[in-house]
MDAnalysis code that builds the backbone (N, CA, C; Angstrom):
import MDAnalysis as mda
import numpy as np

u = mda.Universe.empty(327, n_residues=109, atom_resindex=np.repeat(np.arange(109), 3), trajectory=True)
u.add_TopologyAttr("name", ["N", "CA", "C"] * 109)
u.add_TopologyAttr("resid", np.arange(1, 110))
u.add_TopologyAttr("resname", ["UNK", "UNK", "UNK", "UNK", "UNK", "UNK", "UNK", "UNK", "UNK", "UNK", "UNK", "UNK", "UNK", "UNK", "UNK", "UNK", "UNK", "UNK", "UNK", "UNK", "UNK", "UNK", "UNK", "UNK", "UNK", "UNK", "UNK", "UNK", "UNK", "UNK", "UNK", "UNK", "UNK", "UNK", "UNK", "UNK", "UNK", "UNK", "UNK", "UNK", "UNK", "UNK", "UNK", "UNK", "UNK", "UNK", "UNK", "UNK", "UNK", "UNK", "UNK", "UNK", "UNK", "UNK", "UNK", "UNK", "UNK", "UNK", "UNK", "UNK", "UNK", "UNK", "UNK", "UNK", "UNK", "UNK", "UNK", "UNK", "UNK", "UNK", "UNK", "UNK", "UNK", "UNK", "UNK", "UNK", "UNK", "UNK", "UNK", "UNK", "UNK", "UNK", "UNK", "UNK", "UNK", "UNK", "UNK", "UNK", "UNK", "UNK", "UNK", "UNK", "UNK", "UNK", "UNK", "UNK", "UNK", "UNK", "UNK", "UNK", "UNK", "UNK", "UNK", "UNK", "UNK", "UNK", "UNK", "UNK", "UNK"])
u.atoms.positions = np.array([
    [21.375, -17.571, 15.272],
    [20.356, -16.661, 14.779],
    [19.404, -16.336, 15.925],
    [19.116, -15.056, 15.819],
    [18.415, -14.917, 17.401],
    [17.101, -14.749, 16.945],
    [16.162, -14.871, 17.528],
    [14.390, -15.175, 17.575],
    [13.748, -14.373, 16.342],
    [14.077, -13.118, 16.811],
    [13.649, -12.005, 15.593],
    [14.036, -11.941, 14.614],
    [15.378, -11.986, 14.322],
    [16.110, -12.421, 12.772],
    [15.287, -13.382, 12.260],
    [15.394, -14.704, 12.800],
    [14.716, -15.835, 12.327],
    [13.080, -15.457, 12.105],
    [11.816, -14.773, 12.886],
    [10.959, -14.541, 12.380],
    [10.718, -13.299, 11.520],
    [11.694, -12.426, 11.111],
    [12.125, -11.481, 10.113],
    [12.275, -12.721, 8.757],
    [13.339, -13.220, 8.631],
    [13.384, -14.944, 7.832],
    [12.405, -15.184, 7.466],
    [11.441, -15.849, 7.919],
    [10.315, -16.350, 7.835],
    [8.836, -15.315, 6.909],
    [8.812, -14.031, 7.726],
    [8.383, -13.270, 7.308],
    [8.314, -12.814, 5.646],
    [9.618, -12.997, 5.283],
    [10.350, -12.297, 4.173],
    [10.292, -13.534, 3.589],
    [10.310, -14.572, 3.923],
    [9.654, -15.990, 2.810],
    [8.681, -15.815, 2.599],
    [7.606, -15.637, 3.443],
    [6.369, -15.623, 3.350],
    [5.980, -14.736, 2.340],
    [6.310, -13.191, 2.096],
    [6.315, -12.160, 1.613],
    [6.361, -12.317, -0.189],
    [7.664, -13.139, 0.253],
    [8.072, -13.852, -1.838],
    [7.220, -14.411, -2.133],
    [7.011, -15.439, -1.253],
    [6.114, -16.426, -1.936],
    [4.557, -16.309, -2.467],
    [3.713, -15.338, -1.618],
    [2.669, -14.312, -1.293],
    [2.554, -13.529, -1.258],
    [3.490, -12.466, -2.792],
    [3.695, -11.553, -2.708],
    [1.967, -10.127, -2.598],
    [1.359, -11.047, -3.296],
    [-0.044, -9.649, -3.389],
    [-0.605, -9.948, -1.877],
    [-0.649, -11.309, -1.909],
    [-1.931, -11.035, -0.225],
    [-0.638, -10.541, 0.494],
    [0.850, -10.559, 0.848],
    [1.536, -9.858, 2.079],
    [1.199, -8.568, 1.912],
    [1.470, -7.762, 0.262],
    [1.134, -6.671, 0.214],
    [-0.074, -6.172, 0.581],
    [-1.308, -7.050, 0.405],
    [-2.547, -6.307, 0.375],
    [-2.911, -6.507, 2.342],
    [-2.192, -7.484, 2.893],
    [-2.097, -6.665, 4.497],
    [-1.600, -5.992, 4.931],
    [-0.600, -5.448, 4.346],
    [0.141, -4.798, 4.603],
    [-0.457, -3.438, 4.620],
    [-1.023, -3.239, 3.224],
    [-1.334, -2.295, 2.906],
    [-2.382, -1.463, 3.562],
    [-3.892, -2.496, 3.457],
    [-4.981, -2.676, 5.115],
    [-4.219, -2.052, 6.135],
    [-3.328, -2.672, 6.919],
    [-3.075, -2.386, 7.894],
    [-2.616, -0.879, 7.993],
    [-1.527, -0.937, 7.627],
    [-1.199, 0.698, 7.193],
    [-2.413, 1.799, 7.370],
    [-3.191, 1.516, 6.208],
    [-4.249, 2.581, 5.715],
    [-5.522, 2.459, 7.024],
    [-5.609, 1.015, 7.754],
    [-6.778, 1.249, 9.133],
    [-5.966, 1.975, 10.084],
    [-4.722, 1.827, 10.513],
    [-3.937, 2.338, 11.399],
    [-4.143, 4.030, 11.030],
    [-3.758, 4.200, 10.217],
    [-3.400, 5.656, 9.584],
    [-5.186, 6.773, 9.919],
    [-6.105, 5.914, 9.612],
    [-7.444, 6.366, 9.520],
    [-7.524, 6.105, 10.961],
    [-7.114, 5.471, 12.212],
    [-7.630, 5.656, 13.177],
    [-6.908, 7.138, 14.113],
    [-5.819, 7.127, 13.350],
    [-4.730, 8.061, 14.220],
    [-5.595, 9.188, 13.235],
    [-5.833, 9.293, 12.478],
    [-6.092, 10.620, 11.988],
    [-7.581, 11.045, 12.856],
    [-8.664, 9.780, 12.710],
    [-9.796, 10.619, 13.785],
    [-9.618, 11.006, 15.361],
    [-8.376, 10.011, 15.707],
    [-8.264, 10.145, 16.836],
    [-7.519, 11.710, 17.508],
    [-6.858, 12.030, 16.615],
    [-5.848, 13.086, 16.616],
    [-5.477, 14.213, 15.850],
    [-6.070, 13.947, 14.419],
    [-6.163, 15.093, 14.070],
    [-8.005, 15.831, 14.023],
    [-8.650, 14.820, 14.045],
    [-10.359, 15.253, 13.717],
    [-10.715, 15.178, 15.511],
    [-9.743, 14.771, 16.217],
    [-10.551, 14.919, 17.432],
    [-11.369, 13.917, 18.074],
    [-11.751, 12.594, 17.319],
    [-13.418, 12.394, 17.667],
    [-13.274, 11.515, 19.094],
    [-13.756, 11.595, 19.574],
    [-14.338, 10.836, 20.752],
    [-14.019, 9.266, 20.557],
    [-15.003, 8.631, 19.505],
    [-15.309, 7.248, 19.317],
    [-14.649, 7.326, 17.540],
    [-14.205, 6.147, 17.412],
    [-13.949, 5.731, 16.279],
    [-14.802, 5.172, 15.318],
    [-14.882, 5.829, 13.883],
    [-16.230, 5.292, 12.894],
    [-15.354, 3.848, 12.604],
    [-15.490, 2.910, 13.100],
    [-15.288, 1.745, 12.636],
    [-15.577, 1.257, 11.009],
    [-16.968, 1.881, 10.514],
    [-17.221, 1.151, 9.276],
    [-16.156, 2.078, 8.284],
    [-15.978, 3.373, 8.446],
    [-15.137, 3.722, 7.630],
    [-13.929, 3.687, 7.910],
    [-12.989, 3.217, 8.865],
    [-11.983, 2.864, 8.952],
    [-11.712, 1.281, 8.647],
    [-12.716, 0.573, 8.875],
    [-12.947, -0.602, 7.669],
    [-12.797, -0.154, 6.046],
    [-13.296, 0.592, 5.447],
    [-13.371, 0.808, 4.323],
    [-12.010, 1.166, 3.814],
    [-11.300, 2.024, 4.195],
    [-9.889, 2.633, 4.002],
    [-9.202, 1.202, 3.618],
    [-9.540, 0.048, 5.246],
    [-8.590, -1.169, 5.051],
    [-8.797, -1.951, 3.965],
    [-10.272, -1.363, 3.843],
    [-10.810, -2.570, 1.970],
    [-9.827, -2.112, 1.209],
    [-9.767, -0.807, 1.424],
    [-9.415, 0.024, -0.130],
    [-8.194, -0.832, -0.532],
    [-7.288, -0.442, 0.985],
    [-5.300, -0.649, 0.601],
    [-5.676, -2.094, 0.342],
    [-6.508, -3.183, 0.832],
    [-6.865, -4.771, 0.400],
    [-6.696, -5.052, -0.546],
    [-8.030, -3.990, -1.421],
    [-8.329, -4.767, -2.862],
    [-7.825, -3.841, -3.962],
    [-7.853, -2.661, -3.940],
    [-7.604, -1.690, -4.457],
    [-5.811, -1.365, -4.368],
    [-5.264, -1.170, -3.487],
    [-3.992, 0.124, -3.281],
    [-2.879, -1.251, -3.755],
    [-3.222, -2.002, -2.743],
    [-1.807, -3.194, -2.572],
    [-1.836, -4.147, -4.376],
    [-3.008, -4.359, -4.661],
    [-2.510, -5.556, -5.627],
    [-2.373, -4.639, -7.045],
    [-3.101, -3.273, -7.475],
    [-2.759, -2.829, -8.577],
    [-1.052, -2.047, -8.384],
    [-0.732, -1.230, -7.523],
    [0.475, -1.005, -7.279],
    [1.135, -1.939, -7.259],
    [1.353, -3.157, -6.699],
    [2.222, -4.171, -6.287],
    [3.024, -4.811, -7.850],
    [1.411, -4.835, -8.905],
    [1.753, -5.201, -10.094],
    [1.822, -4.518, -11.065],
    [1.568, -2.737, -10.920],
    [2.172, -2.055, -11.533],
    [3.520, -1.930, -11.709],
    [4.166, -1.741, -9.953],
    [5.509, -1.216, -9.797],
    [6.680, -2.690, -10.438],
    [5.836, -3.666, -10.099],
    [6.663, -5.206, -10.953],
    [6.804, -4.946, -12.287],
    [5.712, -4.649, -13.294],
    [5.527, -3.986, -14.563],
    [6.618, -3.692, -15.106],
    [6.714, -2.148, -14.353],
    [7.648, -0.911, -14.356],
    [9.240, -1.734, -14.382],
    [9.116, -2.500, -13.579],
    [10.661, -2.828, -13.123],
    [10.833, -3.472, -14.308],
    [10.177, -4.586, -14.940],
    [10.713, -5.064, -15.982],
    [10.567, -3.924, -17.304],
    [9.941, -3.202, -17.440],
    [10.140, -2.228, -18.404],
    [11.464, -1.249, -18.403],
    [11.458, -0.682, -17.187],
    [12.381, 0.858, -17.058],
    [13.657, 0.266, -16.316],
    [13.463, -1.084, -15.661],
    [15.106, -1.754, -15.029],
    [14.740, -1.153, -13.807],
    [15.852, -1.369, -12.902],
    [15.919, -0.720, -11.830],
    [16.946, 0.262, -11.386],
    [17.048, 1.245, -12.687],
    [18.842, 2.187, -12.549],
    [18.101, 3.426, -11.587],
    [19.176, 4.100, -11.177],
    [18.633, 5.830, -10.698],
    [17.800, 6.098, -11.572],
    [18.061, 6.190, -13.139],
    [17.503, 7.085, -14.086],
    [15.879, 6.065, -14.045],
    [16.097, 5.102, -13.772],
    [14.572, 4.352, -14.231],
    [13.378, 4.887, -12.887],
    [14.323, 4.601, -11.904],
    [13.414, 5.191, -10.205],
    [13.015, 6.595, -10.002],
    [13.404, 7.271, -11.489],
    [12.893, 8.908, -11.301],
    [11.928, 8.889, -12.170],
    [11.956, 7.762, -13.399],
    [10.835, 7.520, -14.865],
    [9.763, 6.955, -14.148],
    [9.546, 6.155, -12.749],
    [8.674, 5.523, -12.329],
    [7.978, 6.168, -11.223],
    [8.692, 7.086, -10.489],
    [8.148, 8.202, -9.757],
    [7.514, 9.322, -10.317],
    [7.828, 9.520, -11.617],
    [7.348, 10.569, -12.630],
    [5.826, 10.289, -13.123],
    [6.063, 8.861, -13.396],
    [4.639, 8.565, -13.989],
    [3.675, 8.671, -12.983],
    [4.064, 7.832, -11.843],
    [3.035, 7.830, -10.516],
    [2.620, 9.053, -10.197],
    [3.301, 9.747, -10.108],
    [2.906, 11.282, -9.649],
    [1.889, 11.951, -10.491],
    [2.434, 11.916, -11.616],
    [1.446, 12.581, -12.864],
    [1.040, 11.981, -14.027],
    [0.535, 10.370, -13.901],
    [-0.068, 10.010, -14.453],
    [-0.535, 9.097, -13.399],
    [-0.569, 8.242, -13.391],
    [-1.321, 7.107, -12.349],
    [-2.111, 7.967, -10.981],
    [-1.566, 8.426, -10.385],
    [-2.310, 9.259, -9.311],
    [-3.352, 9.994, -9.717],
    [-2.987, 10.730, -10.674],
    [-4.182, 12.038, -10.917],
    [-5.102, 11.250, -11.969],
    [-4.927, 10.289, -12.253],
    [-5.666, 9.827, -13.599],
    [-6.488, 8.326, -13.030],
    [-5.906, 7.695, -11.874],
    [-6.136, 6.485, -11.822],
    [-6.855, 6.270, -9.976],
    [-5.373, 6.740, -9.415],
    [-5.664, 6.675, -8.064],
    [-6.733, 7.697, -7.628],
    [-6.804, 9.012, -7.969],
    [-7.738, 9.564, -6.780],
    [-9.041, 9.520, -7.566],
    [-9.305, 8.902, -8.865],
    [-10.448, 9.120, -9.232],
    [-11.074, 7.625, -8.647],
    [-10.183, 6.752, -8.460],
    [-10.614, 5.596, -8.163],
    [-10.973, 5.752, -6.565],
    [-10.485, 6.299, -5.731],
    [-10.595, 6.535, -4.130],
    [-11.518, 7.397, -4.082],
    [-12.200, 8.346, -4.835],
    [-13.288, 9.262, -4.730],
    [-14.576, 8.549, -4.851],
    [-14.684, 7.623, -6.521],
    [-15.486, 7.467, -6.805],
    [-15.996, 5.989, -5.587],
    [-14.915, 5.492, -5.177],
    [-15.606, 3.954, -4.139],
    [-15.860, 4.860, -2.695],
])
């Protein structure tokens, strides 16, 4: 087993076992990364707003990673995991959870 496999291994234990906090760094990370490339490159700025690219990472923390994480678990035991169930669970997200849950919740914090 070569180095990376094995800490891929490890990783992916870690992940099962810890499934909301892997997600909710995961998620942080993602969403600070994403907010720095966007001021950096699409807004232009000079210097980076640190406190609000902190905030983004709260959000995916406390907010994005652990209600998704245990929604989409939810879902799976409800709808299974067939083709037909992965289009019933993309359906809802789109036009119910998003417009009803997610952006009112990301506006209003």
């Amino acid at each position: 087993m070569t180095f990376f496999s094995k800490i891929l291994q490890n990783l992916n234990a870690i992940s099962k076992k810890h499934y909301i906090l892997s997600s909710s760094i995961t998620a942080s990370s993602v969403m600070a990364i994403g907010d720095v490339i966007a001021q950096k490159k699409v807004e232009k700025q000079e210097k980076v707003d640190y406190m609000r690219t902190f905030g983004y990472a709260f959000y995916g923390f406390a907010f994005v990673a652990p209600f998704y994480s245990l929604l989409y678990r939810r879902w799976d035991r409800v709808f299974g995991e067939t083709k037909v169930a992965v289009f019933k669970k993309v359906a809802l997200d789109n036009f119910v959870v998003t417009p009803f849950i997610g952006f009112p919740f990301f506006y209003c914090y």
